[in-house]
N, C-alpha and C positions, 0 to 999 in steps of 0.2 A: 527599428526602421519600419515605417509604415508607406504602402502607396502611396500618391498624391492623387492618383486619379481615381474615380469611382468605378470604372471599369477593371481595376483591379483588386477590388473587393474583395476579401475571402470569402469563398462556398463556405455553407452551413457546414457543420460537423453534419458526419453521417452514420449512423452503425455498421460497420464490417464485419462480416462472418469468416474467422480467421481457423474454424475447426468445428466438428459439429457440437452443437450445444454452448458453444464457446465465441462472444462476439464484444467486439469492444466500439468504443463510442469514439470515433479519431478526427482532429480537423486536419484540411490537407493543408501540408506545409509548403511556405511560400517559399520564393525567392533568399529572402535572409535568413529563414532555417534552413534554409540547405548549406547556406556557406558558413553558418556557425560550426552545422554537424563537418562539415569536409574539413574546416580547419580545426576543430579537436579531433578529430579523429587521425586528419595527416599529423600532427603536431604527436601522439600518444605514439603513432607507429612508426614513425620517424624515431623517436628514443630506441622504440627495439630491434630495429633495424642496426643502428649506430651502436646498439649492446651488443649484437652479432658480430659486425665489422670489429670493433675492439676483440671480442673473442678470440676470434678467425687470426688476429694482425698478430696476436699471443701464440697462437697455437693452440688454444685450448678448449675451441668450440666442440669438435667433437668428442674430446674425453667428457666435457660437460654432460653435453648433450644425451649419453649413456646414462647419466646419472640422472635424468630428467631436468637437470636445470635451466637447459635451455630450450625455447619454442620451436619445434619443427618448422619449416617453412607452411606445411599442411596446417599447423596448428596457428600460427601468424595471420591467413589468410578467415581462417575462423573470428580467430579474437577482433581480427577488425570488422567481419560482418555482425558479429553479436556486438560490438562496440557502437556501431552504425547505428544497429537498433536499438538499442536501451538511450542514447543522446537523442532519439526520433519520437523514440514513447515520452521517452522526460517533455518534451515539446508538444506533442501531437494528441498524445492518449485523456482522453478527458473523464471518461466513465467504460465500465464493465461488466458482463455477465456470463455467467459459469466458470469462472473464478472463485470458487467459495473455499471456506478451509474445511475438509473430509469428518472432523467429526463434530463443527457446534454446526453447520451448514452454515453460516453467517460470510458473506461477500467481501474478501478482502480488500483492503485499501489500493486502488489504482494507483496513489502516490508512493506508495512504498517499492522503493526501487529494487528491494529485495526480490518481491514480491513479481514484480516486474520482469525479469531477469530471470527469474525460475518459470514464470509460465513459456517466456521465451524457448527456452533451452527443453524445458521439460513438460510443454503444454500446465491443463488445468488440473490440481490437486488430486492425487487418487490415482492417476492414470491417464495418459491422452496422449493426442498428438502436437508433440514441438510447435512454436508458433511459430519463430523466427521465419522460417522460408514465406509464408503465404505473408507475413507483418511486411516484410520487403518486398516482396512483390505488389502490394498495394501501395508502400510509398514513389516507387516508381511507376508513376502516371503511362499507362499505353503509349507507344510511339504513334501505333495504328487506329486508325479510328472504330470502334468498336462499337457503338450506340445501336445501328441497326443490325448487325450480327449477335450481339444482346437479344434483342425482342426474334429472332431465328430461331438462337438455338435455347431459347426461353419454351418457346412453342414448341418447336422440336422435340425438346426431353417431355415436355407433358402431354405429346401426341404417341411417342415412342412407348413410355410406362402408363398408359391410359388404352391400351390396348391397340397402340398403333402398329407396333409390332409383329403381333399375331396377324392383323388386318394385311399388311407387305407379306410376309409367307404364304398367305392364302391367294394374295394377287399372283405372285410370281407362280404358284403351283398351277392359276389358272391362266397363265402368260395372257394375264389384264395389258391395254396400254400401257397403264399406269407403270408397271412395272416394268419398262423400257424407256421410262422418261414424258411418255407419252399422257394424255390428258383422258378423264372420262368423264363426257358430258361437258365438256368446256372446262373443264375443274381440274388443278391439276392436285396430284396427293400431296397432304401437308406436308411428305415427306421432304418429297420434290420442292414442294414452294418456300420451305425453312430450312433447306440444306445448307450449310457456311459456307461463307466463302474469300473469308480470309484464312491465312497459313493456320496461327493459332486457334482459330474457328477450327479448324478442320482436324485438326491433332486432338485438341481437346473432345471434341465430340468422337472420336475415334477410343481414343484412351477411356472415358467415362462410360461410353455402352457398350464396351467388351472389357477390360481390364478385370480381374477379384480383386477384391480385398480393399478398395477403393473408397466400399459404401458402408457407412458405420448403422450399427441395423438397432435396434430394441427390442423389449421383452418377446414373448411368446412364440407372437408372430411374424417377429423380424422385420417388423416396419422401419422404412430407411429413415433414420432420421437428419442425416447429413452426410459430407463429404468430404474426404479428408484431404486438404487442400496441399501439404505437404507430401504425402505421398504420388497425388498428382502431380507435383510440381516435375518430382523427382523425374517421375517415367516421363512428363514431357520432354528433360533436359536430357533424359536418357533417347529419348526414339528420334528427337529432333537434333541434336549435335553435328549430326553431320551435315545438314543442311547450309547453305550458301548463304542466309539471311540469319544475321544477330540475333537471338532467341530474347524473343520479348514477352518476361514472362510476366508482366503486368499485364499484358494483352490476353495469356497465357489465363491466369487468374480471374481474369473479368469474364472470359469464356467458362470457365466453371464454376463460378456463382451464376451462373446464368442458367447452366446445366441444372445445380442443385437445384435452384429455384424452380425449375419446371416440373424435374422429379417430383419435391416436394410438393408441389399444385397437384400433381396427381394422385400420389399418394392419400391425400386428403380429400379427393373427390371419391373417388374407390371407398375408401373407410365409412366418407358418408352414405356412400348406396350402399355397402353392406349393411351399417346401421338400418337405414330406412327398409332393407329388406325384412329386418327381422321386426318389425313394426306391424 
């Protein structure tokens, strides 16, 4: 099924950063991929549902169930979010990188559903972080609009890891304006001026520059080289749960690519003036 108008077009493919080192090439899926995936997917969980009900009608689900042959409700809710994804990648996933296989280095087949379906569950070759949470959170498009909270908290992270941080402790030790909200010289601090200021803005940038174990680091000197979008995801669903508003982790997700991205800007600035210092 294709649009008839040209305003419903589809967006180019774009490359997604779904773990650090780890990004794949996706287009977003329209209207009639979604109702393909929703009905194989109701259609597959419906069977096991109706495998259950017959069990249960027997009596014999839970002796089963001891024996591992039947699906926990836990384990049901699973299969159909890994279900969701691999019918989404079969559609969606077009190219890949950091994906290789651990001993020829050579970049596995994107169409190999095998292949597919193990990075999901068990990230990329070797060791990594599971894709599945941040893959679904990027098929689910933001409810909230996110574009200028993007370029915030973009600025944000590469004012904060670029020495903006130090620069706030120092104001506040000198009770600056600034450090009250206040301006100096008409100017007010980046900090100030790229604060979030949607929900997920605000969680996510919370979680990101205090959380451990968040930021996956490299050789010697522990240069951050990504973020691990899964374990983020988790502590967002973890600190925000209780909240009054539907947790919208695509909004959720697009705040921490945003993050990484700015870390990463800095990262890379810093490395160059060290280089250039020793010049």
């Amino acid at each position: 099924m294709q649009p008839k108008h040209d305003a419903w077009a589809p967006a180019e493919p774009e490359w997604v950063p779904l773990a650090p080192g780890v990004k794949w090439r996706l287009r977003r899926p329209d209207g009639a991929d979604k109702m393909v995936v929703a009905s194989d997917v109701s259609q597959v969980m419906s069977r096991i549902y109706q495998g259950r009900a017959a069990l249960e009608a027997l009596g014999l689900e839970n002796e089963m169930t001891g024996g591992d042959h039947v699906l926990s409700l836990d384990q049901i809710v699973g299969y159909s979010s890994l279900l969701t994804a691999t019918r989404y990648a079969r559609l969606c996933l077009i190219d890949w990188e950091g994906i290789d296989h651990p001993t020829t280095g050579e970049k596995l087949d994107p169409a190999d559903s095998d292949a597919v379906h193990d990075a999901l569950v068990f990230g990329a070759p070797g060791g990594g972080t599971p894709l599945l949470t941040p893959f679904l959170a990027w098929i689910d498009q933001p409810r909230r609009p996110m574009g200028a909270e993007t370029i915030r908290l973009r600025a944000l992270a590469k004012d904060h890891w670029n020495g903006g941080a130090e620069r706030c402790r120092a104001c506040a030790d000198d009770s600056d304006p600034c450090a009250k909200g206040g301006s100096v010289e008409g100017e007010l601090c980046p900090r100030l001026k790229n604060s979030p200021l949607t929900p997920e803005g605000i969680a996510a940038w919370e979680i990101a520059s205090s959380a451990s174990g968040l930021w996956d680091r490299a050789g010697m000197s522990g240069t951050v080289t990504g973020l691990h979008y899964r374990e983020a995801l988790l502590v967002f669903e973890t600190q925000c749960a209780g909240g009054r508003e539907q947790l919208d982790f695509a909004a959720a997700l697009t705040a921490f690519r945003a993050i990484e991205a700015g870390r990463l800007e800095a990262e890379a600035e810093q490395a160059k003036a060290a280089a250039d210092s020793k010049d």
